[in-house]
PLY file of the C-alpha trace (Angstrom):
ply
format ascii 1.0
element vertex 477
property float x
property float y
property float z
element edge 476
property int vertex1
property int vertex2
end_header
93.87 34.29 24.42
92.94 30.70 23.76
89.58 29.94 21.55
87.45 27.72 23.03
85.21 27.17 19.91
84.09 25.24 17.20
83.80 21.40 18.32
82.56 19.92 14.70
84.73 22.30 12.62
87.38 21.37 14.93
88.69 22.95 18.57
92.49 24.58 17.14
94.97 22.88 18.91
96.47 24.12 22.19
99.46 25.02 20.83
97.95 26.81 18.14
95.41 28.79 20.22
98.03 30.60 22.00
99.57 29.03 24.94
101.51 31.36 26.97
104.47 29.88 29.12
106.66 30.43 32.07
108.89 33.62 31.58
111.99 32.11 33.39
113.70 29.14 33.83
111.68 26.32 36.84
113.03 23.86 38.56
111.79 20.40 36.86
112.02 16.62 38.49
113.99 14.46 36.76
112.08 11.61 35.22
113.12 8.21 34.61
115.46 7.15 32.03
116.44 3.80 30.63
120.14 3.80 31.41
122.98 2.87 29.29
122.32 5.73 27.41
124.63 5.45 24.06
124.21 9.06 23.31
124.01 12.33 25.00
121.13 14.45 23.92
121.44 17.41 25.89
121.08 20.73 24.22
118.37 22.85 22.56
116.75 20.61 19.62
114.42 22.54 17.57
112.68 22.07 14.59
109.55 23.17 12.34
105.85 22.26 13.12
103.90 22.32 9.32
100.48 23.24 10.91
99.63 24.02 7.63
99.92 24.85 3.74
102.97 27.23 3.99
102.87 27.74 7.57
104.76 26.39 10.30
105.84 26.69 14.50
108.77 26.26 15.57
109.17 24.73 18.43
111.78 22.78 21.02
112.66 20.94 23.75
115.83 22.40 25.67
116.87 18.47 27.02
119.51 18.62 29.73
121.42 14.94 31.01
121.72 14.63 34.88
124.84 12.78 36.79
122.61 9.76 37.37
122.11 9.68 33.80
118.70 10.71 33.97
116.80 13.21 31.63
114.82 16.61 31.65
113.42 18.65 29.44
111.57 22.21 28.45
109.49 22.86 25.72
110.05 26.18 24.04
107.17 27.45 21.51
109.48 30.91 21.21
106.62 32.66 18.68
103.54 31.83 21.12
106.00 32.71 24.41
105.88 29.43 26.04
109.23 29.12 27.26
110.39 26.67 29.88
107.78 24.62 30.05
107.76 21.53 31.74
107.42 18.22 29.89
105.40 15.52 32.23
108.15 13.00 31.22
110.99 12.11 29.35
111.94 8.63 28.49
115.40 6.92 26.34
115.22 3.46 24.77
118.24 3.29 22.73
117.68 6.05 20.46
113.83 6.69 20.73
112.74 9.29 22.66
109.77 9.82 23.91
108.52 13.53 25.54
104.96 13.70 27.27
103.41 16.86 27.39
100.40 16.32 29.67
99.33 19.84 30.41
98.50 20.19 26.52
97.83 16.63 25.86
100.52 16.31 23.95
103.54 14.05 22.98
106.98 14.10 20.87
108.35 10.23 19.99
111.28 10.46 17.15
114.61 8.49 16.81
118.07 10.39 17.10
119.92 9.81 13.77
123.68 9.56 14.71
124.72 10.64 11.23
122.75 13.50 10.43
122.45 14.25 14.48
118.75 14.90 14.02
116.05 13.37 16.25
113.36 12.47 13.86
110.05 11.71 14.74
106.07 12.77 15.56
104.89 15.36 17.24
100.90 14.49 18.57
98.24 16.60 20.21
94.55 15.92 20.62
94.50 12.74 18.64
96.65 14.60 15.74
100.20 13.50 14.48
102.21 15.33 12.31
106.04 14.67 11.27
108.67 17.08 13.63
112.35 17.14 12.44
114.59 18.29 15.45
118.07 19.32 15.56
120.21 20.85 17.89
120.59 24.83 17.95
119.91 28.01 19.63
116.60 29.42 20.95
115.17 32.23 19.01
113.83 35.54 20.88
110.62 37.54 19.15
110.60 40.69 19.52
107.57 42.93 18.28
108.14 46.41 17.83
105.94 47.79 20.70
107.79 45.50 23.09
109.19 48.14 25.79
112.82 47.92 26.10
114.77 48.49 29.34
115.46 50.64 30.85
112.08 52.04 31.72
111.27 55.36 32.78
109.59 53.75 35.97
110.16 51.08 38.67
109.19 47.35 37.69
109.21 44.64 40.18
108.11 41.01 40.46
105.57 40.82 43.69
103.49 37.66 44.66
99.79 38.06 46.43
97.41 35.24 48.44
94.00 34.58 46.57
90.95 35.11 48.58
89.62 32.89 49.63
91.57 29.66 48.75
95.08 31.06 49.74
97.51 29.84 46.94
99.57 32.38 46.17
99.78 34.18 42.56
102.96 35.79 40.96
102.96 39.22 39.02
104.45 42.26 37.80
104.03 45.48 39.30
104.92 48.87 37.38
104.63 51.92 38.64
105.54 55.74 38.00
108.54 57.25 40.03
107.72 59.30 43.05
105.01 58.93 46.01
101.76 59.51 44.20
98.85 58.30 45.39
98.56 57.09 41.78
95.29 54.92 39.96
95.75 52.10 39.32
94.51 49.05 37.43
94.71 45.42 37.17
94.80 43.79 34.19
92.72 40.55 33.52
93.46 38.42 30.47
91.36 36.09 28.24
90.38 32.68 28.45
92.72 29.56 29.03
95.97 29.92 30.45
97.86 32.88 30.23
101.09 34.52 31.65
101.06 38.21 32.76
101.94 39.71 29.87
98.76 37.85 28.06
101.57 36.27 25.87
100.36 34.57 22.29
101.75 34.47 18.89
104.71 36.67 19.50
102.77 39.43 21.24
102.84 40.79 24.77
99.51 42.50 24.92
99.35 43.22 28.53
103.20 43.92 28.48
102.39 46.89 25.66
99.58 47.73 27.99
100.97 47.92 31.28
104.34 50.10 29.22
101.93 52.65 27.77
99.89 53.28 31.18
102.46 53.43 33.60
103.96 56.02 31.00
100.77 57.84 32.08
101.57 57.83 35.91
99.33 54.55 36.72
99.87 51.76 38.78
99.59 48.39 36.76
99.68 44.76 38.50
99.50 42.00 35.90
99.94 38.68 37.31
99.70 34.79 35.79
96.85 33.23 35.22
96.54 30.32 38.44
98.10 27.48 38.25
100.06 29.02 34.71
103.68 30.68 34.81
104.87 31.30 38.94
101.19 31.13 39.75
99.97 28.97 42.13
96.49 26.96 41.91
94.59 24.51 40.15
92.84 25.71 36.79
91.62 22.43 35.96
88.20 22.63 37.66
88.13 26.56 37.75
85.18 29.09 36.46
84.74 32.50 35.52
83.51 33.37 39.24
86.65 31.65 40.53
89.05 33.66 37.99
87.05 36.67 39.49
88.02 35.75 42.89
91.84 35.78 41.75
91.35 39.48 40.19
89.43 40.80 43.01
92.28 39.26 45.65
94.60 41.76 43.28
92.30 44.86 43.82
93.09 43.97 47.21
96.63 43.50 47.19
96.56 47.27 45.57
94.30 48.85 48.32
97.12 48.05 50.37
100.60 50.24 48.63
100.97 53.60 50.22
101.33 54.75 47.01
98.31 53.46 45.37
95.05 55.80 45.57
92.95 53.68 47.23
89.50 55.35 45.67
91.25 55.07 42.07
91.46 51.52 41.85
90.00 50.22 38.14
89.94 46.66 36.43
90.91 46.00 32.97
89.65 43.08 31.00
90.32 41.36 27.49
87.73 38.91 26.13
86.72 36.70 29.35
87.81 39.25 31.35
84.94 41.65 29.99
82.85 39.33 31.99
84.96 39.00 34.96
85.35 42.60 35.67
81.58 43.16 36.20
82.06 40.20 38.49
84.33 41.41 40.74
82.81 44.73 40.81
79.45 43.51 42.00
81.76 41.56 44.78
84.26 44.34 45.25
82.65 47.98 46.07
85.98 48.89 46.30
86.80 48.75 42.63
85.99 52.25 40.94
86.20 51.73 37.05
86.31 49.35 34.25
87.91 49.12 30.97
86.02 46.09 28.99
88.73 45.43 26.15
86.17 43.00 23.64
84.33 41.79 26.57
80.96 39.94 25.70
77.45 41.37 26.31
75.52 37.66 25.94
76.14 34.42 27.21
78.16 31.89 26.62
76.13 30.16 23.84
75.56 33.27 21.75
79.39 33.61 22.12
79.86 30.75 20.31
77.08 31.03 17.87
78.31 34.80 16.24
82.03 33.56 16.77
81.53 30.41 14.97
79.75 31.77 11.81
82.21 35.13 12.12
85.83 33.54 12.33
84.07 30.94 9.16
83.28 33.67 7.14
86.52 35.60 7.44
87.67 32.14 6.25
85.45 32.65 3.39
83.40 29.08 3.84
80.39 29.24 2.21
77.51 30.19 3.89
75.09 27.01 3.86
78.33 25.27 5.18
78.16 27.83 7.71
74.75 27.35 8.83
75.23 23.51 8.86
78.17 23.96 11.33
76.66 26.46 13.90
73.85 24.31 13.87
75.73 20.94 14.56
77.59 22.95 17.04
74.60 24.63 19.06
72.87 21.10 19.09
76.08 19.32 20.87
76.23 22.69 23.11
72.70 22.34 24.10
73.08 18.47 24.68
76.18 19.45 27.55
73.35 21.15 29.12
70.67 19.14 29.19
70.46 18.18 32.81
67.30 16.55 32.11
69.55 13.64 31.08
72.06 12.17 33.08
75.05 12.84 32.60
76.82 10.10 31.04
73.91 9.84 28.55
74.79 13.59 27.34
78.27 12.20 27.23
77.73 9.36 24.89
75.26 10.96 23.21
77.92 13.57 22.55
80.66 11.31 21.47
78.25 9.42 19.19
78.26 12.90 17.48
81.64 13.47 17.23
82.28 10.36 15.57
79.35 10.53 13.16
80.96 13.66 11.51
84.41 11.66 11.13
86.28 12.41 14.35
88.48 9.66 15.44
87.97 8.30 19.29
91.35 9.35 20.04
90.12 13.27 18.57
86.52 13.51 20.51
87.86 12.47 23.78
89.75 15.99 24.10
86.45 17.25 22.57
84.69 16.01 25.47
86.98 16.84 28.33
86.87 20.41 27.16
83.01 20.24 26.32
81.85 18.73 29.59
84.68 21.07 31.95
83.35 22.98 35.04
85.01 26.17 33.08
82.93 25.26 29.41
79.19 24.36 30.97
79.90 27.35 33.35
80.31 29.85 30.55
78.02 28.72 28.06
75.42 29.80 30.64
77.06 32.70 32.07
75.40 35.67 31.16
77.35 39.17 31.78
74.01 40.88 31.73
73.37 39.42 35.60
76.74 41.27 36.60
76.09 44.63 34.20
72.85 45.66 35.50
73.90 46.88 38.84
76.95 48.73 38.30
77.06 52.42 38.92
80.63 52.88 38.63
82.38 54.40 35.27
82.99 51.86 32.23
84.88 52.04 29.25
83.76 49.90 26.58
85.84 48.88 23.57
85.37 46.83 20.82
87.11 47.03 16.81
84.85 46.16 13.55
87.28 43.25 12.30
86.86 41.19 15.34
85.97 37.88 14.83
85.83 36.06 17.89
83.55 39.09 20.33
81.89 40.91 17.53
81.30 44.47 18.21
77.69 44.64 16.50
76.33 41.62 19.14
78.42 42.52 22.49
78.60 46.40 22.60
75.15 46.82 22.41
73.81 44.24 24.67
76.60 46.26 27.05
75.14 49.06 27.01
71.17 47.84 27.00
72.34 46.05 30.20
74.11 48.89 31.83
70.84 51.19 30.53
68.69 48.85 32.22
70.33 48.83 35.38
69.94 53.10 35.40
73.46 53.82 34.52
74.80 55.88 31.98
78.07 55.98 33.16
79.74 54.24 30.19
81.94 55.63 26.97
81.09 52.77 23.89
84.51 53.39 21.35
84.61 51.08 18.32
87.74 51.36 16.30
87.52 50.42 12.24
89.34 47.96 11.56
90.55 46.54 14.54
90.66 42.59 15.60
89.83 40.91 19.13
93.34 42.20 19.90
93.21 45.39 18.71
95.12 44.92 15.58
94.89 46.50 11.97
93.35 43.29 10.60
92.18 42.49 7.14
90.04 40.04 7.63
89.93 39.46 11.38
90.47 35.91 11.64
92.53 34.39 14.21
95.04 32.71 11.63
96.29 36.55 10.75
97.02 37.55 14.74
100.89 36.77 14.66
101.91 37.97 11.30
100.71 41.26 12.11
103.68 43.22 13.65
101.48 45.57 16.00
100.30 44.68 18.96
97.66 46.80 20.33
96.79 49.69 17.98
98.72 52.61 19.77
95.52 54.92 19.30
93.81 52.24 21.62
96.77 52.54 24.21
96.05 56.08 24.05
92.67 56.41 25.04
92.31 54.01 27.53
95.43 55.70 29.78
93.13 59.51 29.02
90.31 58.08 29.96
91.73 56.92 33.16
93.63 59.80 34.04
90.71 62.54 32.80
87.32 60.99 31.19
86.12 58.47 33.76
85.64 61.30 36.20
83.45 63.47 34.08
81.34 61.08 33.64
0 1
1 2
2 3
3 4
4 5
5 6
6 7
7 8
8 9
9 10
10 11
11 12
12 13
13 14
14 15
15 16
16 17
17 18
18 19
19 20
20 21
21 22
22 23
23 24
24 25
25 26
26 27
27 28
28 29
29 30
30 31
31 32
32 33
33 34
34 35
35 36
36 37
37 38
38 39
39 40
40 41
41 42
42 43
43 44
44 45
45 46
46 47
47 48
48 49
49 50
50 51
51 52
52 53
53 54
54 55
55 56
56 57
57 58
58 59
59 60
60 61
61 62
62 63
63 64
64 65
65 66
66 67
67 68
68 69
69 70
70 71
71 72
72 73
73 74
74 75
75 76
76 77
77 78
78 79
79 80
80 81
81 82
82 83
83 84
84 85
85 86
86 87
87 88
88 89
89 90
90 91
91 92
92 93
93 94
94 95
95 96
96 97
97 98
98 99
99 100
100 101
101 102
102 103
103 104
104 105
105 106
106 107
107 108
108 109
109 110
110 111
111 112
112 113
113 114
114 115
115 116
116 117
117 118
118 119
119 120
120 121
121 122
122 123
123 124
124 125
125 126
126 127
127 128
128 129
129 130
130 131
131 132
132 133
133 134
134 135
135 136
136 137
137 138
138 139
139 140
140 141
141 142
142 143
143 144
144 145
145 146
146 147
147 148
148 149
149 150
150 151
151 152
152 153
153 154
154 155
155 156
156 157
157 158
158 159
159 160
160 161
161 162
162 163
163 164
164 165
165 166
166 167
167 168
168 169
169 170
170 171
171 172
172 173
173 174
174 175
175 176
176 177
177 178
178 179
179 180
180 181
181 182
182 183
183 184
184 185
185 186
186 187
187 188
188 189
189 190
190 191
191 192
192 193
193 194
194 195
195 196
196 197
197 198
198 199
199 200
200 201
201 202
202 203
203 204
204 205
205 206
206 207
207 208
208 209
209 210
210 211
211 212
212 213
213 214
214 215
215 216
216 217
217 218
218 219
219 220
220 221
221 222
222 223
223 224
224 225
225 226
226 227
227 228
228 229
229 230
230 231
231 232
232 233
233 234
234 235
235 236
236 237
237 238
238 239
239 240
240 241
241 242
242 243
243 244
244 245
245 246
246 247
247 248
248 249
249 250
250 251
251 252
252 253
253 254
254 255
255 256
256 257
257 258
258 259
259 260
260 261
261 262
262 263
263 264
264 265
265 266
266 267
267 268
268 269
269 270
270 271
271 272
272 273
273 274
274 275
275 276
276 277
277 278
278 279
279 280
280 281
281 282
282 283
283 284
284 285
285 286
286 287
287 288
288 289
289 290
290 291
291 292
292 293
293 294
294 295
295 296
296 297
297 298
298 299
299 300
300 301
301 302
302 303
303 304
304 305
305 306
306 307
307 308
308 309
309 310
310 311
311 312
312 313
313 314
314 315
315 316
316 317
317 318
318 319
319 320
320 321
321 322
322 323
323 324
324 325
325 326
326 327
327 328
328 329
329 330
330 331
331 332
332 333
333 334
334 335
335 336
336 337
337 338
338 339
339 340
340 341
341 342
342 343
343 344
344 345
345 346
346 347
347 348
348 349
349 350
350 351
351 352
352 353
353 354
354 355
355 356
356 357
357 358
358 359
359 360
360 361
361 362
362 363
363 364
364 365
365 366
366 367
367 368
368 369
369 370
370 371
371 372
372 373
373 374
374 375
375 376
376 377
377 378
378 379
379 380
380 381
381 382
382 383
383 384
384 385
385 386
386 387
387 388
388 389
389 390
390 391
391 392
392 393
393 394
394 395
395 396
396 397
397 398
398 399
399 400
400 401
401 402
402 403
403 404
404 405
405 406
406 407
407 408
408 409
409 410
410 411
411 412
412 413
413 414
414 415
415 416
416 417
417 418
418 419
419 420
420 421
421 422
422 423
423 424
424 425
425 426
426 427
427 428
428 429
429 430
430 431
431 432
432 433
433 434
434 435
435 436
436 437
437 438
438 439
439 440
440 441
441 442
442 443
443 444
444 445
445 446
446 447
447 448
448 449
449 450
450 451
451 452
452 453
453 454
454 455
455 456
456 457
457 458
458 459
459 460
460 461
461 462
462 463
463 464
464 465
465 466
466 467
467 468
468 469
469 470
470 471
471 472
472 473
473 474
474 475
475 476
């Protein structure tokens, strides 16, 4: 799950928020080339990102020469499971090449070194350059150790779906348990930004671990890439919470549809933003019987970003006035994208003015502002999950851990369940687990920075639950 937070202290880098990338190899279009070309480049070239004191990512571009003597290339961030992802273009001047990265406005320019055969160079996102050493090698494979290996005690296969109603088409994974049933069956719904099935970031395969564990359990689990990400068709770019909700709802239908799917046992599982978007599709979809909201926010968008501001700071150990200067800074530039008293622009440059006053560089507030003034950002700092809580009447499952940083459990659980209360259902199991992150990891602190060098994935007493509940709980209740 990306974090879309933060603007003053500083939106994390794309790369850095957890991109997750195509699972197999695309087909990519060649792109132009000086010719003449002195020196062959193709191979893997890899090197190490420092994104920080004593941290770095390692990360590559799998470059591969054509007969015309053209160029392509893949990026490869192995750790954060973007693999084969395609570069916007690749250009050879002699020995400088340059790699655009468009998707995450992004760009790698370094000279190849004929005696040490290393491409040297600068790797630059968002307005920020830092020094990337590559040199020719193998890709690296992470494995965590609740990654299922094959074989697997059930059947697997790759299906594709149409959206409803724009009619793209989006690619997923379907598991289920050996034999006719009719089985439940869920669809899982991942977080904010971009995402592959598996909900891949930082070395983990959340929804991979998730879908493993509950097909164990004899359910039916579609997973499926995030539009426009991965095999997925669609256009992201200009894309809401109500549109992602029309993607996950066009799964509950796809579902409805396998003989050996119960039909009346169809449930939606959401992490993070997809807390919000199963309520959505269940006030759209009375076909959808239960949800399982996996750190899904109770408030809108704006309180979202106040608690995980001053949370994810604290775990950082900043000091509290600095704290309270930031959210503040923060929720003023938040309340100036909404402002439709003003026109538009004026929130815009009134906006950037901001930016720059606190030291950003032009080149570093203009992503700022593209994220800031999306259809996706002023859509969910208004969206409030309340509006889509109230009415249910079906069974929920409500989850939350104590460490996380990013949907606390002592804001969002209980404005949950006051919304569900208020709407005359009581239909709902709350769990809170001690110690858990926004990924339902043993965390120490909770903080985003500790996600991938913890080696579980999802706590397996969390995995547990959720597949009883579905099989026994949700119908008691």
């Amino acid at each position: 799950m990306k974090i879309r937070m933060i603007v003053v202290f500083g939106l994390l880098m794309a790369l850095l928020s957890g991109c997750a990338g195509v699972q197999t190899e695309q087909p990519i279009p060649p792109a132009s080339v000086a010719q003449d070309v002195a020196v062959d480049l193709s191979g893997y070239w890899k090197g190490l990102l420092e994104i920080g004191p004593g941290k770095s990512l390692p990360l590559g571009f799998t470059i591969r020469g054509s007969a015309d003597g053209l160029y392509e290339a893949l990026m490869q961030i192995p750790s954060q499971g973007l693999r084969n992802f395609k570069v916007s273009s690749v250009q050879l001047e002699g020995t400088l090449l340059t790699i655009g990265i468009d998707a995450l406005q992004a760009s790698f320019s370094g000279s190849h070194d004929p005696g040490t055969d290393q491409i040297v160079g600068t790797f630059t996102q968002m307005g920020q350059s830092l020094p990337l050493v590559l040199a020719l090698g193998e890709i690296e494979e992470y494995a965590r150790p609740q990654d299922p290996q094959k074989p697997y005690p059930y059947l697997s296969e790759e299906i594709r779906f149409t959206q409803a109603p724009e009619g793209f088409q989006l690619a997923g994974t379907l598991t289920r348990p050996e034999g006719d049933g009719p089985f439940p069956a869920v669809v899982l719904v991942t977080g904010s930004g971009s995402q592959n099935r598996d909900e891949e970031l930082l070395g983990h395969k959340p929804f991979l671990v998730l879908s493993d564990a509950l097909t164990r359990a004899g359910i039916v689990v579609l997973r499926y890439d995030d539009r426009g990400f991965a095999e997925s068709q669609g256009d992201a770019s200009a894309a809401t919470s109500l549109d992602f909700a029309d993607d996950a709802s066009s799964a509950v239908e796809y579902l409805k549809a396998l003989p050996y799917v119960d039909s009346a046992s169809i449930g939606l599982i959401g992490h993070s933003e997809g807390g919000i978007i199963g309520p959505i599709v269940a006030q759209k979809n009375k076909d959808l019987d239960f949800l399982v909201l996996m750190a899904g926010p109770g408030v809108n968008g704006l309180a979202v970003l106040e608690d995980q501001t001053a949370a994810i700071l604290r775990a950082q150990h900043y000091p509290e006035p600095v704290i309270a200067q930031i959210v503040q800074a923060n929720l003023a530039i938040y309340n100036t994208v909404l402002d439709e008293r003003e026109p538009l622009e004026e929130r815009k440059e009134s906006v950037m003015q901001t930016l720059l006053s606190v030291g950003m560089s032009a080149d570093e507030a203009k992503p700022q502002m593209a994220a800031l003034f999306s259809p996706w950002y002023m859509k969910f700092l208004t969206l409030n999950p309340a509006d889509y809580l109230k009415g249910l009447t079906i069974p929920a499952l409500i989850l939350n851990g104590t460490k996380d940083t990013q949907v606390s459990a002592t804001l969002h659980v209980p404005a949950i369940e006051e919304a569900l209360l208020s709407g005359g259902s009581t239909r709902f199991t709350s769990k809170i687990y001690e110690g858990l992150n926004h990924l339902f990891q043993p965390a120490t602190t909770g903080s985003p920075d500790e996600y991938e060098s913890i080696e579980t994935t999802i706590d397996p007493q969390v995995l547990q639950d959720i597949a009883t509940w579905i099989v026994k709980e949700r119908t008691l209740l």
